[in-house]
Every structure is written in C-alpha cells, then in structure tokens.
PyMOL Python script that loads the backbone (N, CA, C, O; Angstrom):
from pymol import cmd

cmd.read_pdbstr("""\
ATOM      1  N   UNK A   1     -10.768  -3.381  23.624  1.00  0.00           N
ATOM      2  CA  UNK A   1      -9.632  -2.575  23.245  1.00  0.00           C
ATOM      3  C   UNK A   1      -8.393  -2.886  24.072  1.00  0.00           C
ATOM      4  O   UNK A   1      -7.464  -2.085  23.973  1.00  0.00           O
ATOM      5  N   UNK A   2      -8.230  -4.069  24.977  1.00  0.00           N
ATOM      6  CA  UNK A   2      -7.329  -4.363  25.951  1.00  0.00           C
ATOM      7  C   UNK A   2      -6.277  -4.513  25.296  1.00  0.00           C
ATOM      8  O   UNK A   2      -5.227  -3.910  25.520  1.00  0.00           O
ATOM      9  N   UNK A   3      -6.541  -5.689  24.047  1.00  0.00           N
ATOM     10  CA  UNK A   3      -5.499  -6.084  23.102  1.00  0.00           C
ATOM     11  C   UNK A   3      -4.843  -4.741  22.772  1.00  0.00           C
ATOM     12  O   UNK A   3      -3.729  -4.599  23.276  1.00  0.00           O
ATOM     13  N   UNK A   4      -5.373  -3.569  21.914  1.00  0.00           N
ATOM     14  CA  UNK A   4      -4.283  -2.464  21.731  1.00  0.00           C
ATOM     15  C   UNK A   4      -4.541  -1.215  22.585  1.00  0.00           C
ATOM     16  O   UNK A   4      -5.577  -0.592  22.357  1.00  0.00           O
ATOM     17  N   UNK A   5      -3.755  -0.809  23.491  1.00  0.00           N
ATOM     18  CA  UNK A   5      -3.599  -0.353  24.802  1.00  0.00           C
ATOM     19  C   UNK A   5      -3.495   1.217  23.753  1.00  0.00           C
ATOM     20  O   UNK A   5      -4.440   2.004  23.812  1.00  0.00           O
ATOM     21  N   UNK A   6      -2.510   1.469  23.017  1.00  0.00           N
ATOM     22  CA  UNK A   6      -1.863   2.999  22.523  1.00  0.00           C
ATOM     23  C   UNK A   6      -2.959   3.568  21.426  1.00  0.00           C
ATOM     24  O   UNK A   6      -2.987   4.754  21.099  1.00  0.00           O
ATOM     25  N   UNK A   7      -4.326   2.047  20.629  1.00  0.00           N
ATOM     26  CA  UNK A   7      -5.162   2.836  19.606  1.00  0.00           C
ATOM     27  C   UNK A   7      -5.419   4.363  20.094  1.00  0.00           C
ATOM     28  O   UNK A   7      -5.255   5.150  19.162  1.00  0.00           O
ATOM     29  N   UNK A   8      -5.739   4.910  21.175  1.00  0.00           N
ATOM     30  CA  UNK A   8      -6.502   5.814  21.175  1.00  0.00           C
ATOM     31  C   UNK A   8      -5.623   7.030  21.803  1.00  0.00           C
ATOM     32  O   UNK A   8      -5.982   8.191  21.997  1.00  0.00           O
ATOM     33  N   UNK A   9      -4.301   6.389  22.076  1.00  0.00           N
ATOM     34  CA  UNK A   9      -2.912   7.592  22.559  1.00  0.00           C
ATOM     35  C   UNK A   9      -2.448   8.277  21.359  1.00  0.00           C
ATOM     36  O   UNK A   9      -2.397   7.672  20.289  1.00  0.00           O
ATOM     37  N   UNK A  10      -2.026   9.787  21.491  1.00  0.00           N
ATOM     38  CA  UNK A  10      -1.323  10.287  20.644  1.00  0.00           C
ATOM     39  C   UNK A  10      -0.134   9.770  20.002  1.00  0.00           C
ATOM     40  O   UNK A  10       0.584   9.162  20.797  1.00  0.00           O
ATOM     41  N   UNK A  11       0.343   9.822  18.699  1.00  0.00           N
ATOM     42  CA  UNK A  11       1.680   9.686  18.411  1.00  0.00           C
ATOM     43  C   UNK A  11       1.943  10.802  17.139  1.00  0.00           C
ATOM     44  O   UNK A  11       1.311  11.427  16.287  1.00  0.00           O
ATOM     45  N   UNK A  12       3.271  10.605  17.608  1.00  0.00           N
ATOM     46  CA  UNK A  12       4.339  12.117  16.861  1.00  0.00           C
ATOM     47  C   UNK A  12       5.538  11.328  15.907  1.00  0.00           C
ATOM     48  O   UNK A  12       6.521  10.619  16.125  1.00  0.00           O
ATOM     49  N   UNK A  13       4.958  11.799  14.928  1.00  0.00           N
ATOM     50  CA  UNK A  13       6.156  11.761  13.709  1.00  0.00           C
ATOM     51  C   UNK A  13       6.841  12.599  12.903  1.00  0.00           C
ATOM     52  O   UNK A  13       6.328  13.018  11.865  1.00  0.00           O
ATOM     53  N   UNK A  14       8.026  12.926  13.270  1.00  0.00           N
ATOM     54  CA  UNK A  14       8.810  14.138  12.354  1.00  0.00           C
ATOM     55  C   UNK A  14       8.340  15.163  12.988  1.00  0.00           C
ATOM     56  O   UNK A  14       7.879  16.042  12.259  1.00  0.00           O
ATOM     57  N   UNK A  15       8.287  15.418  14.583  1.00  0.00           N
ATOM     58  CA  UNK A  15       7.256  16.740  15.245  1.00  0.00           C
ATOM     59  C   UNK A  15       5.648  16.888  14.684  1.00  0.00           C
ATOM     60  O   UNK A  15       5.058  17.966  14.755  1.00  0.00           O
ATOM     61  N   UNK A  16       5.114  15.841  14.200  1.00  0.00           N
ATOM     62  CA  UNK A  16       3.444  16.250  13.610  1.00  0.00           C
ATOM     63  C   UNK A  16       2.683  15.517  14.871  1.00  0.00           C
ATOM     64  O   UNK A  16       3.238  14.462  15.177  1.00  0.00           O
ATOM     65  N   UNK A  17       1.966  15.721  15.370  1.00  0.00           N
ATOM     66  CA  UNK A  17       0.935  14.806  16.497  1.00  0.00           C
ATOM     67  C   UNK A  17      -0.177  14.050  15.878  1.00  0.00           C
ATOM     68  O   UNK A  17      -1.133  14.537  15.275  1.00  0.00           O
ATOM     69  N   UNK A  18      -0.024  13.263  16.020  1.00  0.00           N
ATOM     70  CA  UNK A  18      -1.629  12.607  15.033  1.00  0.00           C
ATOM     71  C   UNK A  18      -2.322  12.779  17.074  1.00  0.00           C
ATOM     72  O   UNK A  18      -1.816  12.870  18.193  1.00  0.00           O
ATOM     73  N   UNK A  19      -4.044  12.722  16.308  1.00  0.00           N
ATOM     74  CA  UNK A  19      -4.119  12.842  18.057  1.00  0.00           C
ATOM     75  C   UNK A  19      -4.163  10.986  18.495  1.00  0.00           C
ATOM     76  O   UNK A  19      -3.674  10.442  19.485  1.00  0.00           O
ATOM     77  N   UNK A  20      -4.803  10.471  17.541  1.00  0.00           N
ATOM     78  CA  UNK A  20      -4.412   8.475  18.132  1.00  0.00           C
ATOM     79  C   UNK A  20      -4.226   8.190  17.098  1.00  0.00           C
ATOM     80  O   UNK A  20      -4.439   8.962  16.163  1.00  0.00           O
ATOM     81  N   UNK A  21      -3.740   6.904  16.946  1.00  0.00           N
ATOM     82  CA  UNK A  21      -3.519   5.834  15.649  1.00  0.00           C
ATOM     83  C   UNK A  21      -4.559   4.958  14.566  1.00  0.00           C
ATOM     84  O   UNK A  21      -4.302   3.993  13.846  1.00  0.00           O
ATOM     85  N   UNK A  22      -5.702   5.642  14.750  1.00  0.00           N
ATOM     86  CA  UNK A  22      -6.424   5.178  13.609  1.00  0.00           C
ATOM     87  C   UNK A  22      -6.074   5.776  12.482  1.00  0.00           C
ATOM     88  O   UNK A  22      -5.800   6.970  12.358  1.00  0.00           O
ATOM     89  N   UNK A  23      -6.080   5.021  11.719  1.00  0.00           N
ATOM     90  CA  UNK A  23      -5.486   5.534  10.076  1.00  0.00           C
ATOM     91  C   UNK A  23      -6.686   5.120   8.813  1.00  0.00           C
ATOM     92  O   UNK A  23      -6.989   3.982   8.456  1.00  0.00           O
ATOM     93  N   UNK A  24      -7.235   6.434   8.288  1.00  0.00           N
ATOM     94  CA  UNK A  24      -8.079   6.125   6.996  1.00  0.00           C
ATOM     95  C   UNK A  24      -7.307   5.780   6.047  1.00  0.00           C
ATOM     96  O   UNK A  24      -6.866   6.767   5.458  1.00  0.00           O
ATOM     97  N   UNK A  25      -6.836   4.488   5.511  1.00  0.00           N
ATOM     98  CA  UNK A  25      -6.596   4.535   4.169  1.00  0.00           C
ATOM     99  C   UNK A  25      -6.880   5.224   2.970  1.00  0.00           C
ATOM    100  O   UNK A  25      -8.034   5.652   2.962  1.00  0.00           O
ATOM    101  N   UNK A  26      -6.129   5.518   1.802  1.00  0.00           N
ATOM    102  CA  UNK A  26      -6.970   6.022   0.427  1.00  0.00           C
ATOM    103  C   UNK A  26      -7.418   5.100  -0.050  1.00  0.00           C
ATOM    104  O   UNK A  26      -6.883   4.016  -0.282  1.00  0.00           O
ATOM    105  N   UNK A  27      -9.213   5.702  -0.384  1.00  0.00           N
ATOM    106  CA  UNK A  27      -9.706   4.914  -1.519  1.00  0.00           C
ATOM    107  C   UNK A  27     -11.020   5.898  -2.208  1.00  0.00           C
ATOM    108  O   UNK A  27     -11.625   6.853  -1.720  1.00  0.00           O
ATOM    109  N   UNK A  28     -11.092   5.536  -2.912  1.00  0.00           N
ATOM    110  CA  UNK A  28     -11.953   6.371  -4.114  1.00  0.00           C
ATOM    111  C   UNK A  28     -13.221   6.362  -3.644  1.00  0.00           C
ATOM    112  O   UNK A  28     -14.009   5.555  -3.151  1.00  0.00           O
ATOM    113  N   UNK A  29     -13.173   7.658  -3.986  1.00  0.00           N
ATOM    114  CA  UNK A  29     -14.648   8.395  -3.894  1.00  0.00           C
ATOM    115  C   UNK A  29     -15.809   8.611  -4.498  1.00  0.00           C
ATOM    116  O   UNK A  29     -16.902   8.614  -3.931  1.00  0.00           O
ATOM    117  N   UNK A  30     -15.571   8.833  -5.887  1.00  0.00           N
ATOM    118  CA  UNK A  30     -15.889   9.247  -6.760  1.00  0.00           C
ATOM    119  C   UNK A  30     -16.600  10.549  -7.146  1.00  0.00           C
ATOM    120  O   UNK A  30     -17.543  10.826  -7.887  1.00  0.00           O
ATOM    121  N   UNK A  31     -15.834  11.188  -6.408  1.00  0.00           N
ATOM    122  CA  UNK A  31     -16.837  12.806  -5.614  1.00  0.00           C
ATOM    123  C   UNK A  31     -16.270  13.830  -6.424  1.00  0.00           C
ATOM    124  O   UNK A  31     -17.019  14.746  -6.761  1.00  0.00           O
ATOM    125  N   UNK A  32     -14.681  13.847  -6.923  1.00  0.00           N
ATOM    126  CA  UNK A  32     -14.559  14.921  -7.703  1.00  0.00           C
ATOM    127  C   UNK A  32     -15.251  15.043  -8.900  1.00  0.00           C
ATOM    128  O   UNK A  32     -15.855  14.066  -9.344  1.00  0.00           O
ATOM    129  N   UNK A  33     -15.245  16.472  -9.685  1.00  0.00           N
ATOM    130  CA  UNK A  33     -16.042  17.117 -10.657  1.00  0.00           C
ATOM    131  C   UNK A  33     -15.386  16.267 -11.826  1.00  0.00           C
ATOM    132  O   UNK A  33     -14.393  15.540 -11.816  1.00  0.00           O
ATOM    133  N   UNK A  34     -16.170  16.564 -12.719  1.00  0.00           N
ATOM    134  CA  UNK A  34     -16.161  15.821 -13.993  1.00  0.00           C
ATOM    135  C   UNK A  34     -14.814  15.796 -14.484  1.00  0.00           C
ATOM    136  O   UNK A  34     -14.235  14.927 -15.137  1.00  0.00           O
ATOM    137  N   UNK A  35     -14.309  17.215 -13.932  1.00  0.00           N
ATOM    138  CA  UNK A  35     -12.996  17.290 -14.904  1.00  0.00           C
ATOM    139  C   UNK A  35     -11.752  17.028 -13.927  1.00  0.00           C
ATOM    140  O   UNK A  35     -10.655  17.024 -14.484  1.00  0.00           O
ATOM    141  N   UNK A  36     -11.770  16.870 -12.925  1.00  0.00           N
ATOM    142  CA  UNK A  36     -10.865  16.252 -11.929  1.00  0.00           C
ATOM    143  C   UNK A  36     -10.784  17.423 -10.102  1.00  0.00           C
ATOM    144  O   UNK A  36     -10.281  17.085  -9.030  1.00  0.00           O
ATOM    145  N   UNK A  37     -11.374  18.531 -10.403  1.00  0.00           N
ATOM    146  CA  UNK A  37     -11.261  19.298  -9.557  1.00  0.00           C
ATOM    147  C   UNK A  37     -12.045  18.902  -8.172  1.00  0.00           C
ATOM    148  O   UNK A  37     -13.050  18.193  -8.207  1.00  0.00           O
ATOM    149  N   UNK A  38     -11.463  19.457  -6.861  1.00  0.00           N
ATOM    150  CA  UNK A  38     -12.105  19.165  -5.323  1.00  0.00           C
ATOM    151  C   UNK A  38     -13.492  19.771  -5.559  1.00  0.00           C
ATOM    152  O   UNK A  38     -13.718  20.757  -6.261  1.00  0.00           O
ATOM    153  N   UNK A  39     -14.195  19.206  -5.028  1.00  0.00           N
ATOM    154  CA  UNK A  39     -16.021  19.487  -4.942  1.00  0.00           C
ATOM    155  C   UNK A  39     -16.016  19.854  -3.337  1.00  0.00           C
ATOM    156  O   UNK A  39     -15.193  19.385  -2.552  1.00  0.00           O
ATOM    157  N   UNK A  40     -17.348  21.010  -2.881  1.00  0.00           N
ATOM    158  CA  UNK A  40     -17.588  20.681  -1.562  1.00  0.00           C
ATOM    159  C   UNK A  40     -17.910  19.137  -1.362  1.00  0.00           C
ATOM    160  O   UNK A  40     -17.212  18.514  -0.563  1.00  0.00           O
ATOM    161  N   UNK A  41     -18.656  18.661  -1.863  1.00  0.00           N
ATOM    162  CA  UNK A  41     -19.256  17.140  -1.571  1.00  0.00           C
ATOM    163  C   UNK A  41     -17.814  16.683  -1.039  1.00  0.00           C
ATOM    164  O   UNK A  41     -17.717  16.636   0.187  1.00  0.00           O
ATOM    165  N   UNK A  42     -16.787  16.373  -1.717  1.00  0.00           N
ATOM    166  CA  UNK A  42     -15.468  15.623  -1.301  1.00  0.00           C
ATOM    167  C   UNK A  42     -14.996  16.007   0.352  1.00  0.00           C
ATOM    168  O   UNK A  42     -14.948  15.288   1.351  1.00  0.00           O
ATOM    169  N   UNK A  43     -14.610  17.784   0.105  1.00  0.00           N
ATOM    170  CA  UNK A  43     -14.145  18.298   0.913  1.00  0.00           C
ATOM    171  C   UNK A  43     -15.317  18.003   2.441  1.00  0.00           C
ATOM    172  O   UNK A  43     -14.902  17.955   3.599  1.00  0.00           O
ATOM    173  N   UNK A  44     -16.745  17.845   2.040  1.00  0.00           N
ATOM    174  CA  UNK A  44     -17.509  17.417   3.446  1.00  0.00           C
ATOM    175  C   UNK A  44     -17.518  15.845   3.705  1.00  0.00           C
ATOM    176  O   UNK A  44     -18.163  15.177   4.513  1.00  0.00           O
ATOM    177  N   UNK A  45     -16.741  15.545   2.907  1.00  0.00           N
ATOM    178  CA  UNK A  45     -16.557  13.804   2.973  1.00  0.00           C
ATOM    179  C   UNK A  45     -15.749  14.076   3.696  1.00  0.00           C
ATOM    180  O   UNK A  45     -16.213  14.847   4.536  1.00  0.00           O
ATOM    181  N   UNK A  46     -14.481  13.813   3.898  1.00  0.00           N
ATOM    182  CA  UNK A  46     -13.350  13.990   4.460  1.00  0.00           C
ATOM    183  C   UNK A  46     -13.372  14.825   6.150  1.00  0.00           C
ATOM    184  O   UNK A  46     -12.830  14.519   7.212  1.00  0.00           O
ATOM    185  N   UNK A  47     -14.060  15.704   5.844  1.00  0.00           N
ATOM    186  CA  UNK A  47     -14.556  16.576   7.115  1.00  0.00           C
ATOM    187  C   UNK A  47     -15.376  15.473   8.127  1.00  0.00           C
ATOM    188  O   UNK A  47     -15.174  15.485   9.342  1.00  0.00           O
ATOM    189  N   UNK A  48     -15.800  15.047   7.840  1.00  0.00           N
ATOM    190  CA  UNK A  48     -16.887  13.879   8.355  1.00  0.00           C
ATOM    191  C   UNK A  48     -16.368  12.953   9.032  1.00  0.00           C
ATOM    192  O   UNK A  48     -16.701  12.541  10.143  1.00  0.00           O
ATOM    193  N   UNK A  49     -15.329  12.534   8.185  1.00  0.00           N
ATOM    194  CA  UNK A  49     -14.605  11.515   9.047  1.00  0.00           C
ATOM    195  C   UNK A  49     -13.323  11.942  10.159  1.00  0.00           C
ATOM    196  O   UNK A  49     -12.929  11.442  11.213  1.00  0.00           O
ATOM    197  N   UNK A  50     -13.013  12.823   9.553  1.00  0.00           N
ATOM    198  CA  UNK A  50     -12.400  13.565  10.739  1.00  0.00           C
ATOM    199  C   UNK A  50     -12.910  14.020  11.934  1.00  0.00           C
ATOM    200  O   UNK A  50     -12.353  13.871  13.022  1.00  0.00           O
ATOM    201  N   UNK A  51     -14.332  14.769  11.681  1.00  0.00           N
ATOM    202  CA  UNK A  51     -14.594  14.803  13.041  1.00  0.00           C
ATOM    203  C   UNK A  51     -14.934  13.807  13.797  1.00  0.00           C
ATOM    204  O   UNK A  51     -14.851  13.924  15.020  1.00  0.00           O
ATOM    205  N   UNK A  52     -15.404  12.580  13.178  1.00  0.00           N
ATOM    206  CA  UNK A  52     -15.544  11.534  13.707  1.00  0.00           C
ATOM    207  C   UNK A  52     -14.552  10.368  14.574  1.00  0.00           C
ATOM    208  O   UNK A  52     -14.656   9.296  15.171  1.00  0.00           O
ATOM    209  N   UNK A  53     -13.584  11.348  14.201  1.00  0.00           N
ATOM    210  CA  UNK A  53     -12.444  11.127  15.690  1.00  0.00           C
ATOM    211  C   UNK A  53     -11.076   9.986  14.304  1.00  0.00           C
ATOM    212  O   UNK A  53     -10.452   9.110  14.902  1.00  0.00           O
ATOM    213  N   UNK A  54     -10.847  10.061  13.157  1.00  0.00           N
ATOM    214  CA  UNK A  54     -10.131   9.732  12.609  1.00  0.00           C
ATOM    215  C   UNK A  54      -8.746  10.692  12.756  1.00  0.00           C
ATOM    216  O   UNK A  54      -8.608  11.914  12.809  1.00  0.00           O
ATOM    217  N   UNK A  55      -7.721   9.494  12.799  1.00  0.00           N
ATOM    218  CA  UNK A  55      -6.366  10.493  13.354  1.00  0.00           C
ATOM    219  C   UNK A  55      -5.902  10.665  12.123  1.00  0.00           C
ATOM    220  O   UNK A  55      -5.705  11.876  12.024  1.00  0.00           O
ATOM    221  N   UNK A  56      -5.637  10.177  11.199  1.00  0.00           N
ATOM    222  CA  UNK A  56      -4.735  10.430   9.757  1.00  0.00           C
ATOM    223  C   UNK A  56      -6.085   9.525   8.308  1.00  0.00           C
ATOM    224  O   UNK A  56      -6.759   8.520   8.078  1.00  0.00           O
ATOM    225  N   UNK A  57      -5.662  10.943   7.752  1.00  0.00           N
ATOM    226  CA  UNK A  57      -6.661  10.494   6.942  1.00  0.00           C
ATOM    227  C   UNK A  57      -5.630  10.370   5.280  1.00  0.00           C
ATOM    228  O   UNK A  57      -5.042  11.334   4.792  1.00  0.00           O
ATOM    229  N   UNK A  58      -5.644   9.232   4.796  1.00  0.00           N
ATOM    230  CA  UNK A  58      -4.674   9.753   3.591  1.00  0.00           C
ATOM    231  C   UNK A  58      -5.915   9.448   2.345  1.00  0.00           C
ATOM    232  O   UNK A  58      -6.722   8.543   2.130  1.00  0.00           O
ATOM    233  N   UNK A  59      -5.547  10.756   1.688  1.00  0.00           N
ATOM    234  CA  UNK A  59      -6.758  11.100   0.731  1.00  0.00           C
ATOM    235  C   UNK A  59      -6.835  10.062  -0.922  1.00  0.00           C
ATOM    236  O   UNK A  59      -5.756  10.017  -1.512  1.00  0.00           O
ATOM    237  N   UNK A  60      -7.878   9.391  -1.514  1.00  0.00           N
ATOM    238  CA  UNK A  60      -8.279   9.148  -1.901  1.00  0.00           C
ATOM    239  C   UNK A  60      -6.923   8.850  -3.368  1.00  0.00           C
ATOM    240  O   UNK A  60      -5.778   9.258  -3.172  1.00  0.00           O
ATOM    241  N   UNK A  61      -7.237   8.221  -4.549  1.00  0.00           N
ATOM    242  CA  UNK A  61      -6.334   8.400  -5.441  1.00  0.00           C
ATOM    243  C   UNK A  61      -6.126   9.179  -6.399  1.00  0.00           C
ATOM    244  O   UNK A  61      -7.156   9.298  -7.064  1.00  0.00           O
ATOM    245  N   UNK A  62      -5.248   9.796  -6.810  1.00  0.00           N
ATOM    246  CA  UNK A  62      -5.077  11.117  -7.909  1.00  0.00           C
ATOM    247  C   UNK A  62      -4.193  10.737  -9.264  1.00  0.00           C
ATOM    248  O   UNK A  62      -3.170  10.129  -9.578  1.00  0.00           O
ATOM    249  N   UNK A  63      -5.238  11.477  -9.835  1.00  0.00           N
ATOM    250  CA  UNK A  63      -4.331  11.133 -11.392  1.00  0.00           C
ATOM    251  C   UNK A  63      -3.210  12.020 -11.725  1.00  0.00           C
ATOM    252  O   UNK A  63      -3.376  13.228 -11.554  1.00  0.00           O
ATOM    253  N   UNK A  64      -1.932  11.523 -12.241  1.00  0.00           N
ATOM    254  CA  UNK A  64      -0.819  12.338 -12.442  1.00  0.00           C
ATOM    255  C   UNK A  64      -0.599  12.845 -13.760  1.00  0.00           C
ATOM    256  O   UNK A  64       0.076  13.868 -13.874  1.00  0.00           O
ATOM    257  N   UNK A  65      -1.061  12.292 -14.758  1.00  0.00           N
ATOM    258  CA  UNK A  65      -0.826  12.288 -16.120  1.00  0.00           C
ATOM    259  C   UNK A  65      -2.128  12.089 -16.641  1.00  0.00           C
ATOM    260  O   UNK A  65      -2.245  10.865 -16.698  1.00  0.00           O
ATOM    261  N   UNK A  66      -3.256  12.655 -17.087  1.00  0.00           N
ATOM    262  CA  UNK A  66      -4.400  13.117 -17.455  1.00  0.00           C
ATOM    263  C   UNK A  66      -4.619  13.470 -19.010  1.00  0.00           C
ATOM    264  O   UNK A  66      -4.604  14.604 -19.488  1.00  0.00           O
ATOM    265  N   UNK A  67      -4.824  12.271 -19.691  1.00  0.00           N
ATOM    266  CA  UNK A  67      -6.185  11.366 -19.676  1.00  0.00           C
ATOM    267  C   UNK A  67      -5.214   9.796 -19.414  1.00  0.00           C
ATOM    268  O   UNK A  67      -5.740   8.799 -18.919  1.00  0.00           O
ATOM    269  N   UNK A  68      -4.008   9.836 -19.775  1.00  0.00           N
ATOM    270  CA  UNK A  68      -3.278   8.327 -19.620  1.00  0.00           C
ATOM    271  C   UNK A  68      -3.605   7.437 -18.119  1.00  0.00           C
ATOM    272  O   UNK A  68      -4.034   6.286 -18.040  1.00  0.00           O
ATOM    273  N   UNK A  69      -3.292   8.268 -17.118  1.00  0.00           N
ATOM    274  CA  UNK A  69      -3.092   7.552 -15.881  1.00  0.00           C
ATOM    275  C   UNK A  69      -4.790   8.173 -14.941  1.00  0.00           C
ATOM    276  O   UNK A  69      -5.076   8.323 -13.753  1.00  0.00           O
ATOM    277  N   UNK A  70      -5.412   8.339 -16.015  1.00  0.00           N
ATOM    278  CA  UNK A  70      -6.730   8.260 -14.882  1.00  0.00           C
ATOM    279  C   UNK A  70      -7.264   7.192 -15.527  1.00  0.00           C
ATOM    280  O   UNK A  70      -7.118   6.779 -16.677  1.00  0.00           O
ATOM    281  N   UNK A  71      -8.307   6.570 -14.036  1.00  0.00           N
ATOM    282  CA  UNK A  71      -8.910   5.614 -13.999  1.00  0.00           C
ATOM    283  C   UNK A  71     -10.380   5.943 -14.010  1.00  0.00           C
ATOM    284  O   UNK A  71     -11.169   5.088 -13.609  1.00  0.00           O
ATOM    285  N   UNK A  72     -10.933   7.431 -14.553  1.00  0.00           N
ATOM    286  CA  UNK A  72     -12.788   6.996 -14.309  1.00  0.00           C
ATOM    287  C   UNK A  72     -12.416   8.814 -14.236  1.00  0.00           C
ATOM    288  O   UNK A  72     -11.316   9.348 -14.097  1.00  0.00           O
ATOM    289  N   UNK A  73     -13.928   9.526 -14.404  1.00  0.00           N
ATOM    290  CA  UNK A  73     -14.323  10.717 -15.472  1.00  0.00           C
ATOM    291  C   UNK A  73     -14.227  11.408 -13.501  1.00  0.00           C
ATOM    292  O   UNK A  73     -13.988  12.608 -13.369  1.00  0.00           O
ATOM    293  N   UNK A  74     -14.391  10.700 -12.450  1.00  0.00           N
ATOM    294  CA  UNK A  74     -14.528  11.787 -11.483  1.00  0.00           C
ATOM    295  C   UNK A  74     -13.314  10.962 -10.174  1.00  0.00           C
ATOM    296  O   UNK A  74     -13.739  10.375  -9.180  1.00  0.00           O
ATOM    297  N   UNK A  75     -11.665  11.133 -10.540  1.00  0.00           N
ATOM    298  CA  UNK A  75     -10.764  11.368 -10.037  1.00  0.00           C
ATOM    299  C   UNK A  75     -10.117  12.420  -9.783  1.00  0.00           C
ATOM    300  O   UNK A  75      -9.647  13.093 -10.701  1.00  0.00           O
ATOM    301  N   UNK A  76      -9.999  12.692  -8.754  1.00  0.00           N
ATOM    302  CA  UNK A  76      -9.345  14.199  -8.950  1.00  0.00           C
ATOM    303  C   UNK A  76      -7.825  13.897  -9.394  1.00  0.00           C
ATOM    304  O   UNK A  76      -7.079  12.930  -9.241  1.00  0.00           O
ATOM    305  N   UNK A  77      -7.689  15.258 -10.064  1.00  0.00           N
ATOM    306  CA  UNK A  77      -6.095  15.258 -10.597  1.00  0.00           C
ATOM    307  C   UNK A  77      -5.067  16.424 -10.245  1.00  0.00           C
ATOM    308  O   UNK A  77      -5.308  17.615 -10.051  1.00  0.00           O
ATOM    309  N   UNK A  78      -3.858  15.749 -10.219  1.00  0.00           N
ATOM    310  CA  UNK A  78      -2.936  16.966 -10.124  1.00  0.00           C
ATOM    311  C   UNK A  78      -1.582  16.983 -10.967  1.00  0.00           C
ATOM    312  O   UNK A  78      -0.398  16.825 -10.670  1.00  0.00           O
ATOM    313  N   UNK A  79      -2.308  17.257 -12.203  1.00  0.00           N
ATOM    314  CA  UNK A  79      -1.060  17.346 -13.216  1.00  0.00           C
ATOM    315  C   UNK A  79      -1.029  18.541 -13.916  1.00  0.00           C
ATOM    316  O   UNK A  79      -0.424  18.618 -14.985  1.00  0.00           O
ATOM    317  N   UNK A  80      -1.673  19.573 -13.380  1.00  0.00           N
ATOM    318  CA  UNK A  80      -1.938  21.054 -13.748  1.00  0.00           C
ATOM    319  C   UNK A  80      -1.615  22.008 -12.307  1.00  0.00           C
ATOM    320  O   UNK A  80      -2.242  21.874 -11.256  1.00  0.00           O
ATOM    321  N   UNK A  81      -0.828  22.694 -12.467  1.00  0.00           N
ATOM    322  CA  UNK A  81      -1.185  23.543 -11.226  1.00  0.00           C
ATOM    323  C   UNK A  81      -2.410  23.874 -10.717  1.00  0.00           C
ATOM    324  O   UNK A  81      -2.557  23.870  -9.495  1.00  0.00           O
ATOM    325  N   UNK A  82      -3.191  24.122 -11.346  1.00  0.00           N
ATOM    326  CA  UNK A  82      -4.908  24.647 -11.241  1.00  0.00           C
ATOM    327  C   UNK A  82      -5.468  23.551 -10.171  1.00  0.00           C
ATOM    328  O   UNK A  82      -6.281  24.067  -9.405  1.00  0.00           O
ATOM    329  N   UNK A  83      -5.246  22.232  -9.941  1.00  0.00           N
ATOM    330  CA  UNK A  83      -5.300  21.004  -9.338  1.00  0.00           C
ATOM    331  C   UNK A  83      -4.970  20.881  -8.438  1.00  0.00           C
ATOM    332  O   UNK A  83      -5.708  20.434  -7.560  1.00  0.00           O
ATOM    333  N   UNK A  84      -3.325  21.316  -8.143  1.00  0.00           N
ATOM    334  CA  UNK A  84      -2.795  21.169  -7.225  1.00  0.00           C
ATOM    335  C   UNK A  84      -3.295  22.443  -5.898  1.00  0.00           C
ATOM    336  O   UNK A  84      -3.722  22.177  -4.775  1.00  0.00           O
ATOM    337  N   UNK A  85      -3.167  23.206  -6.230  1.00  0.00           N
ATOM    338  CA  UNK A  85      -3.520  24.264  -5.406  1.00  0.00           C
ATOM    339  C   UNK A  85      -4.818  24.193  -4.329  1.00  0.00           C
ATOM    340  O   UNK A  85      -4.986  24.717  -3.228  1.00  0.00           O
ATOM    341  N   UNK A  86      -5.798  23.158  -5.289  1.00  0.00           N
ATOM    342  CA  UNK A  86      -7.105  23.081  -4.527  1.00  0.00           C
ATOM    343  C   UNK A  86      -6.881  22.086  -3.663  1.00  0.00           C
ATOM    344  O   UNK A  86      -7.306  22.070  -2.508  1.00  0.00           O
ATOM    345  N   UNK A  87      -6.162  21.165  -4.222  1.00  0.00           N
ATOM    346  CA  UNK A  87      -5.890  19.537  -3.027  1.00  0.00           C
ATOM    347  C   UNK A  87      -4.932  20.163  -1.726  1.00  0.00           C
ATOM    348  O   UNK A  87      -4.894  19.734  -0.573  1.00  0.00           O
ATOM    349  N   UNK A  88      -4.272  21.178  -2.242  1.00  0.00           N
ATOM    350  CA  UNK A  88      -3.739  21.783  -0.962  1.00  0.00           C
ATOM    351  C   UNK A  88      -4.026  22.416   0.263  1.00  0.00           C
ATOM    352  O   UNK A  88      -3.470  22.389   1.361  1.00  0.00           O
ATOM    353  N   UNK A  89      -5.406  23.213  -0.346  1.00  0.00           N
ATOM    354  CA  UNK A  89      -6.323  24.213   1.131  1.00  0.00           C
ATOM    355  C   UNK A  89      -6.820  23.492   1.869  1.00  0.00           C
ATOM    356  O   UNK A  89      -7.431  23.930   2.843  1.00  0.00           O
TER     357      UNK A  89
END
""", "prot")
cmd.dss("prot")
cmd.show_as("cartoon", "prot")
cmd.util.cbc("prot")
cmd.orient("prot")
C-alpha cells in the first residue's frame, strides 16, 4: 500500500466525509423484485459491503422509463414515485 499513501485517509467533498477512498462502482445485481422495487436481499447486499470497510458505494443501475429503458425483469426502477421513495431510505 506504499504506492497509495491517502487509500485508507478520509476525504471530504462538498462538507460529506467519505471515511477513505475506496469506491464501489455501480453494477447490477439482479436482486430487485420482479417489478422493479428494493428487496431486503439488495438492501443486505449493500450493507455488506459497507461494513466491510467500503467508503462510497454508488448503487447499482436504475431504470428511468419503464418498460423502454429497462434492461432485464429484476432492475430496480425509479420512474414512479412509489420507487423512488424506497431507493431513498
């Protein structure tokens, strides 16, 4: 870890603290419910890797326009309020 000295230091953007600089990319899960909604299964995915000492986790891909712009029967979506609300808690 000599090569990167700051991986495991805090950094602050816009006042937010990540606690170090590892970053989860989004990528698919395939964990949401049939019809696009958050599952526990997802929500303990995500939990998992967080506690596992991940500093920023950016979540998985979401469909905006539903049935056009989804890609597969278990994406979650947020083109309904009903959607959005859950990707939010």
């Amino acid at each position: 870890m000599s090569h990167y000295p700051h991986l495991f230091s805090p950094l602050t953007i816009n006042g937010m603290t990540i606690k170090n600089r590892i970053i989860m990319p989004p990528m698919g899960t395939n964990l949401a419910s049939l019809n696009g909604e958050v599952t526990q299964e997802q929500i303990d995915y995500y939990e998992l890797r967080a506690r596992g000492g991940t500093g920023l986790i950016t979540i998985e891909n979401i469909c905006i326009d539903f049935p056009f712009a989804s890609n597969g029967t278990t994406q979650l979506r947020i083109d309904n309020d009903q959607y959005i609300r859950a990707c939010s808690n």
